[in-house]
Each structure stands twice: as C-alpha cells, then as structure tokens.
N, CA, C and O of each residue as an XYZ file, in Angstrom:
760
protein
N      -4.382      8.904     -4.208
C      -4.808      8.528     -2.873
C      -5.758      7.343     -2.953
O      -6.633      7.354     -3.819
N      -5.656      6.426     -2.195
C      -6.018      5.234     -1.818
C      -7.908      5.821     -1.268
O      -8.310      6.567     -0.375
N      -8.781      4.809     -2.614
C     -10.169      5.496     -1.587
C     -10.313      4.921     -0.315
O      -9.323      4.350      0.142
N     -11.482      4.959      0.441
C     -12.059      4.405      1.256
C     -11.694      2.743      1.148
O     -11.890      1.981      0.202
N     -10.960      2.422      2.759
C     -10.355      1.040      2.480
C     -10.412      0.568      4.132
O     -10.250      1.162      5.197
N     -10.689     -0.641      3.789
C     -10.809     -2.146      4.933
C      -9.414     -3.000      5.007
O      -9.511     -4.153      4.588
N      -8.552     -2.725      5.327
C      -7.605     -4.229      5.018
C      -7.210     -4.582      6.441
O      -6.614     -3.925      7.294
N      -7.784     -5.981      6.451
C      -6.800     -6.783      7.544
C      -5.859     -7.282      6.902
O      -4.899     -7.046      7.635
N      -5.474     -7.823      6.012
C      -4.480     -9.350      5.989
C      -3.160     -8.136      5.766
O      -2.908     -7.083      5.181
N      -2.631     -9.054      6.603
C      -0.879     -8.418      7.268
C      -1.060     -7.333      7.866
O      -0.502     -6.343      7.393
N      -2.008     -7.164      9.252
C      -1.972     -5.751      9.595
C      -3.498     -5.446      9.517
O      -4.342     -6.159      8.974
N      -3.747     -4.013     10.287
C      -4.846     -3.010     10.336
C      -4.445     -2.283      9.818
O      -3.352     -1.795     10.108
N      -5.525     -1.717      8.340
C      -5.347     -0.105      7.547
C      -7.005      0.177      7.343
O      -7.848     -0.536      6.799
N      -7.128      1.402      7.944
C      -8.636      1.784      7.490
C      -8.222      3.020      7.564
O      -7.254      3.443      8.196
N      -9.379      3.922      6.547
C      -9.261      4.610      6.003
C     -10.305      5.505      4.608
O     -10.633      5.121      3.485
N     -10.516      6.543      5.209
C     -11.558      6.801      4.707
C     -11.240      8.108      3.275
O     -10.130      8.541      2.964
N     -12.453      8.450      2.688
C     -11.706      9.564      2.045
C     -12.628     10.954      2.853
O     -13.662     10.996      3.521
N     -11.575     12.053      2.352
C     -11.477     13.403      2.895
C     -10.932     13.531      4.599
O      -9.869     13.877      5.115
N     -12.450     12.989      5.214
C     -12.138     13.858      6.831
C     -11.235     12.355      6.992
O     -11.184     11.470      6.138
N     -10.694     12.356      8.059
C      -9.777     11.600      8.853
C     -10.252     10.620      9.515
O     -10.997     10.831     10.472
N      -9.992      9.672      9.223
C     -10.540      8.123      9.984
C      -9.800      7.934     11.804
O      -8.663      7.523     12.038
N     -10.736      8.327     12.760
C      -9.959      8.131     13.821
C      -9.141      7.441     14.224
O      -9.895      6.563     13.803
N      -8.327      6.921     14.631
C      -7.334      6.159     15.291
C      -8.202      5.219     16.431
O      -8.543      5.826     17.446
N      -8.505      4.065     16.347
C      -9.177      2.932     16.725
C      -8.393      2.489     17.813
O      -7.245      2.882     17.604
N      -8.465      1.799     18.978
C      -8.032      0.873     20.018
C      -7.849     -0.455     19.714
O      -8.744     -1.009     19.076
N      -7.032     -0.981     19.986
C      -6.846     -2.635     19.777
C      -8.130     -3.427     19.981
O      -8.223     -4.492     19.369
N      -8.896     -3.131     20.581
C     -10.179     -3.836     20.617
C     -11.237     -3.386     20.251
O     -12.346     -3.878     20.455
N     -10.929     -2.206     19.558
C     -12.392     -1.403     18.668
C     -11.884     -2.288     17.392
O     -12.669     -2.982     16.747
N     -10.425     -2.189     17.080
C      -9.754     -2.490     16.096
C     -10.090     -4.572     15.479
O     -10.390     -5.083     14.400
N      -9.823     -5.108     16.836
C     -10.562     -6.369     16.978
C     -11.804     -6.389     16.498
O     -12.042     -7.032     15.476
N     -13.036     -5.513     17.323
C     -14.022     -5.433     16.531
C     -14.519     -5.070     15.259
O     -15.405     -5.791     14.799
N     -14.193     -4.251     14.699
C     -13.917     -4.155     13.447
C     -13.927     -5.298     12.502
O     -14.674     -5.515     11.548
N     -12.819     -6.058     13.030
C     -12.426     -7.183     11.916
C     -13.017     -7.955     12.118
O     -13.040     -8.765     11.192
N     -14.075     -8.405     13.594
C     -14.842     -9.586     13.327
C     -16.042     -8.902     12.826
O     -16.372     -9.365     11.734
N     -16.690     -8.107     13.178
C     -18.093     -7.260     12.462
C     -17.713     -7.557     10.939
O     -18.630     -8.010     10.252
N     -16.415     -7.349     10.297
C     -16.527     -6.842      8.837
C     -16.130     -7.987      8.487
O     -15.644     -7.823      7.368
N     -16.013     -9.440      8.880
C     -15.902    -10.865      8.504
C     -17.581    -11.228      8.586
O     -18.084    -11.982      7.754
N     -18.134    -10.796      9.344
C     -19.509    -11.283      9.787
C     -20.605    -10.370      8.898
O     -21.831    -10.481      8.920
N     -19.453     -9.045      7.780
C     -20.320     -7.946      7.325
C     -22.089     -8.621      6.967
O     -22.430     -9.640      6.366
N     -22.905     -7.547      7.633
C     -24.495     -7.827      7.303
C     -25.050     -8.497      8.549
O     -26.210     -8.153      8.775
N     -24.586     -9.279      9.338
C     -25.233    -10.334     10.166
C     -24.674     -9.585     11.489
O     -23.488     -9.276     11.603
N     -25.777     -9.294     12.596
C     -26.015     -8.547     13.343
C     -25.351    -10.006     14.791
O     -25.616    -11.184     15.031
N     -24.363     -8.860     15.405
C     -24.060    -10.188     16.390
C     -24.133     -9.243     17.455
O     -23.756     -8.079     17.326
N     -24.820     -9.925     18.964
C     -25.190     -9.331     19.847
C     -23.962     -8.707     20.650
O     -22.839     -9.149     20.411
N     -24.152     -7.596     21.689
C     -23.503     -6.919     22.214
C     -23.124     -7.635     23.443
O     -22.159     -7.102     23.990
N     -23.536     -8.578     23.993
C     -23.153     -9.563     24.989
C     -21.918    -10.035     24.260
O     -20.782     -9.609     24.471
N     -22.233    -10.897     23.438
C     -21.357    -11.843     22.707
C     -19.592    -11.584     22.751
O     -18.659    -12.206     23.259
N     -19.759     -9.798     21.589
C     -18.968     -8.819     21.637
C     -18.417     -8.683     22.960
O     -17.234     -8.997     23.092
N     -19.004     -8.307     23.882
C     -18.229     -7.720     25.085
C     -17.736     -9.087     25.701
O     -16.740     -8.786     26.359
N     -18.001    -10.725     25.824
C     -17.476    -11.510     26.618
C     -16.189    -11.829     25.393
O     -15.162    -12.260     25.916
N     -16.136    -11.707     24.202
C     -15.158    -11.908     23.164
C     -14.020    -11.146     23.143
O     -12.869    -11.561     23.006
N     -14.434     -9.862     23.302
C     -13.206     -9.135     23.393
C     -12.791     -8.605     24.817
O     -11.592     -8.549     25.090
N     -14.076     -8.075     26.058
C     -13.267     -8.074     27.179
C     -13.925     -8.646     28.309
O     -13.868     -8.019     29.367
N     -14.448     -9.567     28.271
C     -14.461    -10.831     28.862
C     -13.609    -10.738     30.230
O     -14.147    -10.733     31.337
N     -12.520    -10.680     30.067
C     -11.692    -10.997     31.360
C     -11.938     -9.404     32.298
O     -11.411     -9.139     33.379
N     -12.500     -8.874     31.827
C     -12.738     -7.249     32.861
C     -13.744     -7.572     33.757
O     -13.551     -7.346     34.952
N     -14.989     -8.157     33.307
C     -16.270     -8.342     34.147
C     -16.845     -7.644     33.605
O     -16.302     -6.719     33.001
N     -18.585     -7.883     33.621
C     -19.591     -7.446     32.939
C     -19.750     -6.160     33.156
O     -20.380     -5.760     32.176
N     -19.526     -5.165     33.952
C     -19.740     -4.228     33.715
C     -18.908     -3.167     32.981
O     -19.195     -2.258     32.202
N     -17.571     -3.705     33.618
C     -16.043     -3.015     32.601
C     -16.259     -3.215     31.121
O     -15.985     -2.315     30.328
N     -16.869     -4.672     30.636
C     -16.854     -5.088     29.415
C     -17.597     -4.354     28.895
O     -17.193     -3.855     27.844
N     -18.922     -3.986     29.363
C     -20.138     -3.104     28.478
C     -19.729     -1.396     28.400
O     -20.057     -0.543     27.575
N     -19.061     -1.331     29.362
C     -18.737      0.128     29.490
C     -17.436      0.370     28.247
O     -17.407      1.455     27.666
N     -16.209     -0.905     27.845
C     -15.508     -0.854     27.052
C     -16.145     -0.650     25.733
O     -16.167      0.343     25.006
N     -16.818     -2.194     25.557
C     -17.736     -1.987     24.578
C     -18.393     -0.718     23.725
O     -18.393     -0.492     22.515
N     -18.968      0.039     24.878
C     -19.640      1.532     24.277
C     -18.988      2.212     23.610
O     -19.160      2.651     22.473
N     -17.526      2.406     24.936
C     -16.441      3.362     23.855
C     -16.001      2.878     22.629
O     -15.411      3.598     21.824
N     -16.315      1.397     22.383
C     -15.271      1.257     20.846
C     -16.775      1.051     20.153
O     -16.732      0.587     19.013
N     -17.880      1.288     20.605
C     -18.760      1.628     19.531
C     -18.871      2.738     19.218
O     -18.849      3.049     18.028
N     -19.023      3.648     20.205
C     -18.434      5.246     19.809
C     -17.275      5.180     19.012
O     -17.688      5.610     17.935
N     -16.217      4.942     18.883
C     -15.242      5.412     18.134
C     -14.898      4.364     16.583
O     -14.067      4.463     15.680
N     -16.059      3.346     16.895
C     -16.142      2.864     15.697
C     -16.724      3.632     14.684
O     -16.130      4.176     13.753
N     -18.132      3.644     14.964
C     -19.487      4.563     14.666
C     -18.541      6.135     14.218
O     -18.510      6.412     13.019
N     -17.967      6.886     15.008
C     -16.879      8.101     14.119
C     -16.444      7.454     12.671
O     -16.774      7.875     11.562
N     -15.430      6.065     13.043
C     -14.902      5.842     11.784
C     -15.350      5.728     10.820
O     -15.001      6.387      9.841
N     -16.488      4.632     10.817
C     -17.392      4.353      9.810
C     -18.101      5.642      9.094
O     -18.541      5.692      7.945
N     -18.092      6.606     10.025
C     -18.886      7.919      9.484
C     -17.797      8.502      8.293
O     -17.860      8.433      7.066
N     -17.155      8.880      8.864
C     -15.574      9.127      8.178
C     -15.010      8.906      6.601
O     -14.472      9.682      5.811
N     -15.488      7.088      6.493
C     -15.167      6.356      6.240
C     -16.152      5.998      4.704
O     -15.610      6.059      3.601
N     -17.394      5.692      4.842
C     -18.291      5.621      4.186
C     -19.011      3.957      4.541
O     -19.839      3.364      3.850
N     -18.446      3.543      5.695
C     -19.089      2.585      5.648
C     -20.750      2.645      7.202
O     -21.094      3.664      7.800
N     -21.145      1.735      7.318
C     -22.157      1.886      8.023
C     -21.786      0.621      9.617
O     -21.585     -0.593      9.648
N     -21.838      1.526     10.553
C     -22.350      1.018     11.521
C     -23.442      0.980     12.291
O     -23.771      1.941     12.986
N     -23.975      0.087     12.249
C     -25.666     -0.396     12.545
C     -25.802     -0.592     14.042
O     -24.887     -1.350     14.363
N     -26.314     -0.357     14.803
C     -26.623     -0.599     16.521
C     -28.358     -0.563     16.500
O     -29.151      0.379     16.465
N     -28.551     -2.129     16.540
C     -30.308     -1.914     16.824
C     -30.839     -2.523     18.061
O     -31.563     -3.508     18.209
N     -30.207     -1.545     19.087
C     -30.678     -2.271     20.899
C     -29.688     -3.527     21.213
O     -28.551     -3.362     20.771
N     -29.841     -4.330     21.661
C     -28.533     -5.262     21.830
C     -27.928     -5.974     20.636
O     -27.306     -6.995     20.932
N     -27.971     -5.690     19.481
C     -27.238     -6.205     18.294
C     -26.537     -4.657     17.523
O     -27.062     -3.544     17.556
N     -25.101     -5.070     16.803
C     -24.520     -4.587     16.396
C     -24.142     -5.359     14.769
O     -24.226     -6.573     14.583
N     -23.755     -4.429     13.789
C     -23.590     -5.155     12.721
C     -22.956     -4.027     11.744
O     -23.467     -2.925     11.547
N     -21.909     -4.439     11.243
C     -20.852     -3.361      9.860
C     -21.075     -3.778      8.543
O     -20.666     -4.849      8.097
N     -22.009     -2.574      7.628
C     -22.131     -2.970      6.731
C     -21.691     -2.171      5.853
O     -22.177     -1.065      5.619
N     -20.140     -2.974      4.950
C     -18.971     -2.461      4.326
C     -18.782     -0.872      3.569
O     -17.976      0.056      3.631
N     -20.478     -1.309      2.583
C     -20.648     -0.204      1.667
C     -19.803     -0.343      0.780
O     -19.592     -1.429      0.241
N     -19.157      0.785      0.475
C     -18.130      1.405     -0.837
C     -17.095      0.912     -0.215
O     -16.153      1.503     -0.742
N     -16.697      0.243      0.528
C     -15.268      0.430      1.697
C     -14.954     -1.377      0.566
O     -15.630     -2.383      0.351
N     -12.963     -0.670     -0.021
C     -12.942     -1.579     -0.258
C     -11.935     -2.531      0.890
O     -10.907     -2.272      1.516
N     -13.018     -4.003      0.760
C     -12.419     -4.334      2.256
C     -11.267     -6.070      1.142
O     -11.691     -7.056      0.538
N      -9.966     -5.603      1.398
C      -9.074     -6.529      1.338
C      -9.656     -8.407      0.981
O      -9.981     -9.104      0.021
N      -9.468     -8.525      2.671
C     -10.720     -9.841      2.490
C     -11.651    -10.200      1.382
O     -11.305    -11.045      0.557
N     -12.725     -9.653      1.317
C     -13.564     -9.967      0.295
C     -13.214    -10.089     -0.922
O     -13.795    -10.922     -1.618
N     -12.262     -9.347     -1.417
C     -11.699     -9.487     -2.392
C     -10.931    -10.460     -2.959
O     -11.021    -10.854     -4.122
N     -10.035    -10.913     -1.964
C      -9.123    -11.929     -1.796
C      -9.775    -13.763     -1.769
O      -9.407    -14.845     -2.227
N     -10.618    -13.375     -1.156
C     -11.825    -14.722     -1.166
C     -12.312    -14.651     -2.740
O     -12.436    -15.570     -3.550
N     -12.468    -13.697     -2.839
C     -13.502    -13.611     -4.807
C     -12.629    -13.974     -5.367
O     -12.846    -14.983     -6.038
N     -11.309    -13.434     -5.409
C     -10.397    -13.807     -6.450
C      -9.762    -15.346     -6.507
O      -9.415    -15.982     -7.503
N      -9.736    -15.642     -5.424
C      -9.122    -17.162     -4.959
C     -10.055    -18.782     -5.531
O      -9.766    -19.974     -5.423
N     -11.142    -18.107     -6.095
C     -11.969    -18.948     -6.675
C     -11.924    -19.082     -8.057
O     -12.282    -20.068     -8.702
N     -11.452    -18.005     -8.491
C     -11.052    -17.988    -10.374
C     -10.202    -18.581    -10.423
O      -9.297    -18.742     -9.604
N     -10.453    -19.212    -11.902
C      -9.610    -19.849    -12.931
C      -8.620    -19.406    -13.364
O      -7.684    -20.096    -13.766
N      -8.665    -17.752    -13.354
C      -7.830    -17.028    -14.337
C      -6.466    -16.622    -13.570
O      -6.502    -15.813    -12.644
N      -4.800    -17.453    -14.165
C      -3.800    -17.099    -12.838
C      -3.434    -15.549    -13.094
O      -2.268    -15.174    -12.965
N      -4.077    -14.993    -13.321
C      -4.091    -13.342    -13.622
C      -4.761    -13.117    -12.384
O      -4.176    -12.166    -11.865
N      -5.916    -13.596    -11.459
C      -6.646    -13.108    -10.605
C      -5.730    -13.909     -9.515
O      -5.385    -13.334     -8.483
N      -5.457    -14.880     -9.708
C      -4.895    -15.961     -8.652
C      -3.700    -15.182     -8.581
O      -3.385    -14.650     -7.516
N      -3.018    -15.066     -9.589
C      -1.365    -13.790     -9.075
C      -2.051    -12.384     -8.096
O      -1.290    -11.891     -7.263
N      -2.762    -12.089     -8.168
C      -3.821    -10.481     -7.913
C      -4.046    -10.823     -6.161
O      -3.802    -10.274     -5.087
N      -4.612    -11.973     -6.623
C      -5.209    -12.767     -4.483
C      -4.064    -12.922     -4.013
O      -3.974    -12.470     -2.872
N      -2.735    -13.574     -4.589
C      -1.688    -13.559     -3.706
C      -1.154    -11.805     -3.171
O      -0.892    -11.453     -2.020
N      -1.127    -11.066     -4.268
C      -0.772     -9.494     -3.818
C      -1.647     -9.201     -2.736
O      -1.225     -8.929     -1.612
N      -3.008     -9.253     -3.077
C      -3.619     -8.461     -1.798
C      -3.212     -9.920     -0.539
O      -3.315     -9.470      0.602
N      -3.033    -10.591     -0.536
C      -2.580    -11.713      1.005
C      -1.299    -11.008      1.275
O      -0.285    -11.410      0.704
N      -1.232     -9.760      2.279
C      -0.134     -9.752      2.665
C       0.326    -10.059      3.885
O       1.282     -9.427      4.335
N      -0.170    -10.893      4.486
C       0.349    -11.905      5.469
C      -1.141    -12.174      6.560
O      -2.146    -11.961      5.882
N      -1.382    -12.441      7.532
C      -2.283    -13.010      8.461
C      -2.819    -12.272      8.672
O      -2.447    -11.139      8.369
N      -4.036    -12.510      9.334
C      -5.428    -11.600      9.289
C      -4.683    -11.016     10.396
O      -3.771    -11.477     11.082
N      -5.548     -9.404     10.416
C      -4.991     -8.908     11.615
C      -3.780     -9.168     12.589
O      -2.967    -10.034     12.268
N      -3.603     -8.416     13.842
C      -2.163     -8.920     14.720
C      -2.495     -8.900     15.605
O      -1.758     -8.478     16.496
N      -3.953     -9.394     15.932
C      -3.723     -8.857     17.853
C      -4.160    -10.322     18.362
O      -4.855    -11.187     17.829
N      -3.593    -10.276     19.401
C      -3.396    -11.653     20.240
C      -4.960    -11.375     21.376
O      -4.425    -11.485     22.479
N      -5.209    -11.329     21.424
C      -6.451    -11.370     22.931
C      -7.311    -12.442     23.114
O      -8.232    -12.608     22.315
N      -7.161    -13.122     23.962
C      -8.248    -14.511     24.275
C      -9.327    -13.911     25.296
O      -9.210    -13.299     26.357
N     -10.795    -14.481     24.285
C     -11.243    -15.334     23.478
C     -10.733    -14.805     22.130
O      -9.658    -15.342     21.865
N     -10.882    -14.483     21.779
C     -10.855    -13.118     20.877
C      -9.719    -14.187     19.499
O     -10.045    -14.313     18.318
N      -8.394    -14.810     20.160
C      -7.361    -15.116     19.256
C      -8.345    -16.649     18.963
O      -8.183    -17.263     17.909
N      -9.138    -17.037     19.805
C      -9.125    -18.447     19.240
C      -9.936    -18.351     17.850
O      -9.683    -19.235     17.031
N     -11.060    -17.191     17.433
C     -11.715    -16.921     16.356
C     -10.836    -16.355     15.503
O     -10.851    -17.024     14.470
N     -10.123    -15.509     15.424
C      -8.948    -15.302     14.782
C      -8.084    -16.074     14.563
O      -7.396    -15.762     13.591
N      -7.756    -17.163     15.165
C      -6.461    -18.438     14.624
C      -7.825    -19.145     13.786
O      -7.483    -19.560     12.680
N      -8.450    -19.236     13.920
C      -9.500    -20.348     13.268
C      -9.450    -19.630     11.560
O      -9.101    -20.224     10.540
N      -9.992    -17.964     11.700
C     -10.416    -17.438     10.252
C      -8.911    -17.207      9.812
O      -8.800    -17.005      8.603
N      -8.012    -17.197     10.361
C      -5.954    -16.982      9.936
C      -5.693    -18.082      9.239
O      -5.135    -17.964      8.148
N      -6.085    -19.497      9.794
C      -5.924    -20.465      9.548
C      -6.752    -20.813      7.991
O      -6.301    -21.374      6.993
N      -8.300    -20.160      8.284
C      -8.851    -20.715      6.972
C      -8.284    -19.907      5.330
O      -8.333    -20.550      4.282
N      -7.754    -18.388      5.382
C      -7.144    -17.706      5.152
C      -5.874    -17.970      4.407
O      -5.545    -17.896      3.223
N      -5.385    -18.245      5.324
C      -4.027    -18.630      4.678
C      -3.769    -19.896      3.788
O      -2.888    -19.931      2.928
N      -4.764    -21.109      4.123
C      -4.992    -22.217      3.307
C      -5.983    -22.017      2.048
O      -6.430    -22.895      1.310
N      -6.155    -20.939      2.014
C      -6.869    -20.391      0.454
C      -5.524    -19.523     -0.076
O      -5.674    -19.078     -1.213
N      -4.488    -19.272      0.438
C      -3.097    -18.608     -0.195
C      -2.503    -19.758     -0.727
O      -2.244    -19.970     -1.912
N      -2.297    -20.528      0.292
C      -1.297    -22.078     -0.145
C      -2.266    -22.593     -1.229
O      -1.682    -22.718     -2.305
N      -3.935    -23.024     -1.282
C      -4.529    -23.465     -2.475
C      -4.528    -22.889     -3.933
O      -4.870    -23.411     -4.994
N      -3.957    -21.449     -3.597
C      -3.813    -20.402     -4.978
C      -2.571    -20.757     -5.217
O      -2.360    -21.044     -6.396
N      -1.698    -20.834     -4.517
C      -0.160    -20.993     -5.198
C       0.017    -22.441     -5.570
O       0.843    -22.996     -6.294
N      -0.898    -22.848     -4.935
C      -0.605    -24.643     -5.883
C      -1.402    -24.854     -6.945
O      -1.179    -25.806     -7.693
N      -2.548    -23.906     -7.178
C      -3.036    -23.734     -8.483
C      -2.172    -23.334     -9.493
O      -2.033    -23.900    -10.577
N      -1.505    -22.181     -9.042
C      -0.804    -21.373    -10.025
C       0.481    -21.963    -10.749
O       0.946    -21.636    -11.841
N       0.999    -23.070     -9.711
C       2.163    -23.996     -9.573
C       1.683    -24.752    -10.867
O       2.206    -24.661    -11.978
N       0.416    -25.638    -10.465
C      -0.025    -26.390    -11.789
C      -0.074    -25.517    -12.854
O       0.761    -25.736    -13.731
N      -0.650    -24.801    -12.982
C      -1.122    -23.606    -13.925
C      -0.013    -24.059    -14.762
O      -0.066    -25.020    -15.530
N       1.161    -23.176    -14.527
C       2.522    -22.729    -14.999
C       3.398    -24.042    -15.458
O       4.303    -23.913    -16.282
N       3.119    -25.129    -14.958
C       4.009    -26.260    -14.698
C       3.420    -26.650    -15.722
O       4.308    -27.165    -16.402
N       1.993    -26.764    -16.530
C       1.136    -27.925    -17.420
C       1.268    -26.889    -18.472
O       1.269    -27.425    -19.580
N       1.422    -25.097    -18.550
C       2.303    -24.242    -19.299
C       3.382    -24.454    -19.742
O       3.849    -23.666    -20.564
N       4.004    -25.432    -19.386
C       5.276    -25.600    -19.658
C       6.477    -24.239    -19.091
O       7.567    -24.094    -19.645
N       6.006    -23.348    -17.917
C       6.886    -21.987    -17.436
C       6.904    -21.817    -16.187
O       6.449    -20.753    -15.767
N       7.398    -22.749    -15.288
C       7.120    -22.921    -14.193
C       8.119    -21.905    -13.702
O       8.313    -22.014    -12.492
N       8.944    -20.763    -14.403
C       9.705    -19.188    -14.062
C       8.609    -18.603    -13.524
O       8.783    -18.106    -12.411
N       7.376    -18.509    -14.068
C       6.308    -17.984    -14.330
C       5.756    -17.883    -12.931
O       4.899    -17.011    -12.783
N       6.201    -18.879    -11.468
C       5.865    -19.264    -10.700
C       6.408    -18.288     -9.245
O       6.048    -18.249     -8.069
N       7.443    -17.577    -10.060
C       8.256    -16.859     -9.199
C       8.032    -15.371     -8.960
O       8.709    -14.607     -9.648
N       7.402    -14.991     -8.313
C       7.154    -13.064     -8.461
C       8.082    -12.873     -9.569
O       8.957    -13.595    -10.046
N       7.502    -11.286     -9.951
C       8.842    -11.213    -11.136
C       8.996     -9.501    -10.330
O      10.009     -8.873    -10.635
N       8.189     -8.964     -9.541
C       8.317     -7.773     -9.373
C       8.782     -7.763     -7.883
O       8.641     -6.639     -7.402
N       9.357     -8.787     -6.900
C       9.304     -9.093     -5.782
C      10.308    -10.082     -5.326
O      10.109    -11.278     -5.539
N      11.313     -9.694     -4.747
C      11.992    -10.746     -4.461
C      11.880    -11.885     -3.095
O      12.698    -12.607     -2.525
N      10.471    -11.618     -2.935
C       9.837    -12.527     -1.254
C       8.562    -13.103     -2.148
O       8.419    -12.891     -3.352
N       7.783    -13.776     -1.418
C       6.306    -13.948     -1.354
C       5.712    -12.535     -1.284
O       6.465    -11.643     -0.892
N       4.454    -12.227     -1.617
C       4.278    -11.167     -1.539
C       3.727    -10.623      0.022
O       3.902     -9.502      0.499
N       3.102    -11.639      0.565
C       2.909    -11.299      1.853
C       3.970    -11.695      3.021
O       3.760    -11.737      4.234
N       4.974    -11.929      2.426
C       6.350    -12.075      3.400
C       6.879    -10.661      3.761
O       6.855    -10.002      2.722
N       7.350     -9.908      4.803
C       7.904     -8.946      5.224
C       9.371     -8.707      4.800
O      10.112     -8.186      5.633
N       9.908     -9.069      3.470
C      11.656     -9.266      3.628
C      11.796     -7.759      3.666
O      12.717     -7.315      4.352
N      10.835     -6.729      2.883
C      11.572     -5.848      2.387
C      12.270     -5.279      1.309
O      12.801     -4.174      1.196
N      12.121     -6.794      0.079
C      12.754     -6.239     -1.069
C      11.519     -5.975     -2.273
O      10.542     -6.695     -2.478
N      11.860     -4.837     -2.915
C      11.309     -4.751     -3.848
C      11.359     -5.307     -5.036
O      10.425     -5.768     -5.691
N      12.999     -5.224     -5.418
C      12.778     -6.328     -6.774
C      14.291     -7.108     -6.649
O      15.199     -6.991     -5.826
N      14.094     -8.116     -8.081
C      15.056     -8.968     -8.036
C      15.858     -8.515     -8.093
O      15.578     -7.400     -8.533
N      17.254     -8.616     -7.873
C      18.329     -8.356     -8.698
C      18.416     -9.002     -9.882
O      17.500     -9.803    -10.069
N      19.706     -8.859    -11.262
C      19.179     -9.442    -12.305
C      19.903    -10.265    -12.474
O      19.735    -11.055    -13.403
C-alpha cells in the first residue's frame, strides 16, 4: 500500500494511511493544490475565496470557502499532513505526505539520467484537471512552468544518451507512450 500521498500531475490522488481520506470537492480539491504549491506560506482567506469562488459573491464565497476548509482540515487529519488556519490566513504544511510535485522539481535538477528517467515517471501529465476561472489562469501559468521542466529533462536525457553514443536509451523500455501520455500500453511489443 501506497503511504500517505499528494499527487497532482495527471490528475488528483490523496491519500492517507489507515483511516480514509475524505472525498474532496472540485474546489476543496483546487485548494489543495494551490495551498500545497504555496506549501508553508500562509495565503489569506479573501484571496482563496475570490480565486476559487469569486463568481458566487462574497458571501456564497466565504460560506464555500468554510466547507472546503472543513473537509480539507478532515483530510489532512486523515492524512498526516497539517492544515494551518490562523484567523484570516490559511496555509498546508505537507509533512510526511509524499507530494508528487516536489519531488519531480528535486529530481529535474540532477545530473544523474537515472533521476531525470525517475522525474519523467512521476510527470504523469498536467497539474491537476480542473478548469475554473480565476482559478485556471494560476494553474495554466504553474502547467505551463511544469511541463517545460518535462521537455528540459527529456532534452537533457536526449543529450545524455546521444554524447553516450545510445540514443535507444532515449526510448522508455518499460512503456510503449511517454510516461505521462494516457495511451494505455504497458509494454513494447518485441
């Protein structure tokens, strides 16, 4: 069993160990992923509520707001990670939770195409899936920065392999897609 886990890229998976990680709302779920991009740094509850429901009006928005801090605050309990509420600021701090992202950023900076093959596995496709404006324009921005640290790893790895003289080497060997492509296949044929 998979411990305690964060993953946006290609999708929402959270998940805690033992008790059961609640089932989140598209915009608790939104929040989530910008709190745990922003992990540590406390962003106000205004901010939050014109970001994600903005188009309701201030009072719908704060009243939304609450509930997906309530049912965040469950998860995180759940979960092992920490959700922080200190009067009008809010802030997710990861803990033990291994969160996808972070990982994928650490690895994308090594030298070693052992870690650079590793960052492409965990990239399994675009941050999160939810469309909501304001909400998508911060999300196309961090999708965007994201995915151009995938394309900078595979053109590392390209050189890598190519100045190796094994540019085979370049091709999944356990995968017959990209790894964050959806085809569906598991392996090559031979």
């Amino acid at each position: 069993m998979t411990g305690p886990h964060l993953y946006l890229l290609g999708g929402f998976d959270f998940a805690g160990v033992g008790a059961a990680v609640p089932t989140l709302s598209r915009k608790a779920r939104a929040m989530v992923a910008y709190l745990a991009l922003q992990s540590g740094h406390a962003q106000s509850r205004e901010k939050l509520a014109g970001l994600l429901w903005g188009v309701n009006g201030d009072a719908q928005a704060r009243m939304s707001l609450r509930q997906a801090v309530s049912a965040v605050r469950k998860a995180m309990h759940a979960s092992g990670g920490r959700f922080l509420t200190d009067g009008e600021k809010l802030a997710l701090h990861l803990g033990e939770l291994d969160f996808d992202v972070a990982r994928f950023e650490a690895l994308t900076v090594s030298t070693v195409p052992e870690d650079l093959e590793r960052a492409l596995v965990i990239y399994r496709g675009d941050l999160l899936g939810l469309k909501e404006e304001p909400f998508e324009d911060w999300l196309r921005v961090q999708r965007e920065r994201l995915r151009a640290m995938a394309v900078a790893v595979l053109d590392r790895l390209v050189a890598h392999y190519s100045a190796a003289n094994d540019p085979a080497a370049c091709v999944p060997r356990q995968h017959g897609c990209l790894p964050w492509s959806r085809c569906g296949k598991t392996s090559i044929a031979p």
